[in-house]
N, C-alpha and C positions, 0 to 999 in steps of 0.2 A: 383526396383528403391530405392535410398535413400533416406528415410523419415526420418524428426523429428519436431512433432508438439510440435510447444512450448504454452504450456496450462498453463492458468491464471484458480487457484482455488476457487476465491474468499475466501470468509474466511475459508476454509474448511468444506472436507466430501462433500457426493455426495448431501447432499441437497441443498449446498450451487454451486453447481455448474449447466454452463448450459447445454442443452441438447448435444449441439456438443462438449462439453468439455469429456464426458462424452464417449461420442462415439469413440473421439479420443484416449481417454487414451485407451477403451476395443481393439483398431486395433494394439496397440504396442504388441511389448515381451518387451521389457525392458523400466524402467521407471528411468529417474536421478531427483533427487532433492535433495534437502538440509532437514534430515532426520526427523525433524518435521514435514514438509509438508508430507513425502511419511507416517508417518505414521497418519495423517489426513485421509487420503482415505488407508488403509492398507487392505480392505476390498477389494477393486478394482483391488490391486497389487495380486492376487492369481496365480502363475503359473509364473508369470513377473520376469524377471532379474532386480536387483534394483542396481542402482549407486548411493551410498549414498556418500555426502562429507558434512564438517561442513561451518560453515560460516569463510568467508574470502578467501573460496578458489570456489569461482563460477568461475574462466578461469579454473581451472583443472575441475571443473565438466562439463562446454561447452565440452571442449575438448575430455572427457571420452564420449559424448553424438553423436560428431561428429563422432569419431573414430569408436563407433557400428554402427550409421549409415550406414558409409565406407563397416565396413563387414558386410552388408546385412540387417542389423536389423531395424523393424522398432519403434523410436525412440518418446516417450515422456518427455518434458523436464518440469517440473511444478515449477509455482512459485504460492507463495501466493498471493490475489488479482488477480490483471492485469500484466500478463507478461509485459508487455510494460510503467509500471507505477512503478519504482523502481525495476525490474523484473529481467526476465533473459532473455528476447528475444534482446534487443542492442548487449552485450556480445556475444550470439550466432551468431549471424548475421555476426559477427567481426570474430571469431572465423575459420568459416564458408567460409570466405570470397575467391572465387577462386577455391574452391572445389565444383561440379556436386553433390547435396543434394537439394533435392526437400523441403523447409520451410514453414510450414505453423500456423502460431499465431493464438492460438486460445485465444480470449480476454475472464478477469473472472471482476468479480468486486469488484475493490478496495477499501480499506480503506477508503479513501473519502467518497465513496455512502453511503457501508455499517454502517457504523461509522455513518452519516449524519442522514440515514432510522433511525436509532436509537434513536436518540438524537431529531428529531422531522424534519423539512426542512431547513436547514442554508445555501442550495449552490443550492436558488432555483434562484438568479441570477448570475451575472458574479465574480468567484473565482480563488485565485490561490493556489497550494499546493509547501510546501516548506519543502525538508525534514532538520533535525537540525540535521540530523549525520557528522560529518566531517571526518571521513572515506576516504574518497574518494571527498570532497568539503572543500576545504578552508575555514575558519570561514570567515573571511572579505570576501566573497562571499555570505554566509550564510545570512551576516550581510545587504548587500549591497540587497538582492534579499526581504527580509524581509523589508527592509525599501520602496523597489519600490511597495510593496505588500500596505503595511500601506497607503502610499499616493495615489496609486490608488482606494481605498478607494473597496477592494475588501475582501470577507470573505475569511479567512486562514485556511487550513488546514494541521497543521502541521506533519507530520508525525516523527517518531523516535524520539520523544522528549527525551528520557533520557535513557539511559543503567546502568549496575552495574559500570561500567566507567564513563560514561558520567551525573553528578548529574545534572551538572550545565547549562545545555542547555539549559533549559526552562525557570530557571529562566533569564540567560543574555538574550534571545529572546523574553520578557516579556519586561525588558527595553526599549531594543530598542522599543517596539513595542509602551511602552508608550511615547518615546518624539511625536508620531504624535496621537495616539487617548486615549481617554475618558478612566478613570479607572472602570468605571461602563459600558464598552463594554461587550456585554453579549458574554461568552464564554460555550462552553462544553467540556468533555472527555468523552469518549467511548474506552470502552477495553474489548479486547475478543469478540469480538462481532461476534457472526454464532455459537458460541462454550461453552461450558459447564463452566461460570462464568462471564458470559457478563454482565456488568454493565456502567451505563451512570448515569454521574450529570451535571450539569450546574453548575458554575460561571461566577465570572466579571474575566476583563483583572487585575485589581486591586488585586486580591486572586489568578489568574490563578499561580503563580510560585510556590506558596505552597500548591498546589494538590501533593500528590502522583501521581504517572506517569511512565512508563515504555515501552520497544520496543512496546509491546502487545497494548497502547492506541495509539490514534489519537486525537490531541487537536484542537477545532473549536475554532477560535477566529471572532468575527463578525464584518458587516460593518455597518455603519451608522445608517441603518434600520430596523437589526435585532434586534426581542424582542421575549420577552416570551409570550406563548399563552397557555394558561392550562397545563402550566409545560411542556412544546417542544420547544423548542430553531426552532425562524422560521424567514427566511430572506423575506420576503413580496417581491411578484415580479410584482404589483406594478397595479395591474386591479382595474379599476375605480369602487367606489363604496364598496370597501375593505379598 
């Protein structure tokens, strides 16, 4: 049969991952991902054929993942976090489309959680995530889904805030974000998080544009409710007597 389980890592390495993750990866020979992630778990990859490609080219690595399927192999396709959350499991699917290949996503946990666990509870009610790479999304779309985010009066969590390209993401998505709330909205970063340098601060929406910041973090920006509780960023979900 044609296999290719598409596995979400969470933030990397086997601790960070869950048990059928885990399982899935040990049933393949050969494993594709974009070559940070493969070598996050390199430990697992012992014996495995590896399809490494860089970023920007995730249809050539779908496609190298489809094509081993084809001949015989059976196929892990990993992403960091959650396949299905900025992933590689849509692509695949696409990829995929029409071709006799038995798919099965195996979900990890993303940025959001992880990033959140961190930082204390900020998306312990209703949130939305919005990545700032435009890459692949139009900025006035960027611009438009940030401001329906702001007014729904939902906690943010942004992902990709800034590359070695991209400085200025955070700060223009800090703008926007203040014509509708408060400059003392209680915000945090989280970067590296599951991984050997993981660090977390809290700020306001007011200071958030001048953090340092990088692919590596995830910025929480809060709603209404959210406040500090013994230095953890926590969004109250709202039980009587609390």
């Amino acid at each position: 049969m044609n296999k290719i389980y598409v596995v979400g890592l969470g933030p990397g390495g086997r601790e960070q991952m869950t048990l059928r993750a885990l399982r899935a990866i040990e049933e393949c020979s050969c494993v594709a991902g974009y070559g940070l992630y493969l070598d996050l778990i390199g430990d697992l990859l012992e014996g495995k054929e590896r399809i490494e490609t860089g970023m920007t080219r995730e249809v050539e690595r779908c496609k190298a993942a489809r094509d081993a399927a084809l001949g015989g192999r059976t196929v892990a396709l990993v992403s960091s976090g959650d396949a299905g959350v900025y992933g590689m499991a849509g692509p695949l699917l696409e990829v995929c489309e029409g071709y006799d290949i038995d798919i099965e996503i195996v979900p990890g946990v993303t940025a959001a959680c992880s990033g959140g666990a961190a930082l204390g509870s900020p998306l312990t009610c209703d949130f939305a995530c919005v990545s700032l790479s435009d890459l692949l999304t139009p900025w006035e779309e960027i611009e438009r889904r940030l401001r329906g985010a702001a007014a729904g009066g939902f906690t943010i969590a942004l992902y990709n805030p800034a590359s070695r390209k991209r400085t200025d993401a955070l700060p223009r998505a800090c703008r926007i974000l203040l014509e509708t709330l408060p400059s003392e909205t209680v915000c945090g970063l989280a970067r590296q998080v599951g991984r050997e340098g993981e660090s977390c601060r809290l700020t306001t929406l007011g200071e958030l544009a001048e953090q340092p910041c990088d692919m590596l973090t995830t910025a929480f920006i809060g709603s209404a409710s959210t406040r500090v509780v013994d230095g953890r960023m926590v969004t109250p979900r709202g039980y009587r007597g609390l």
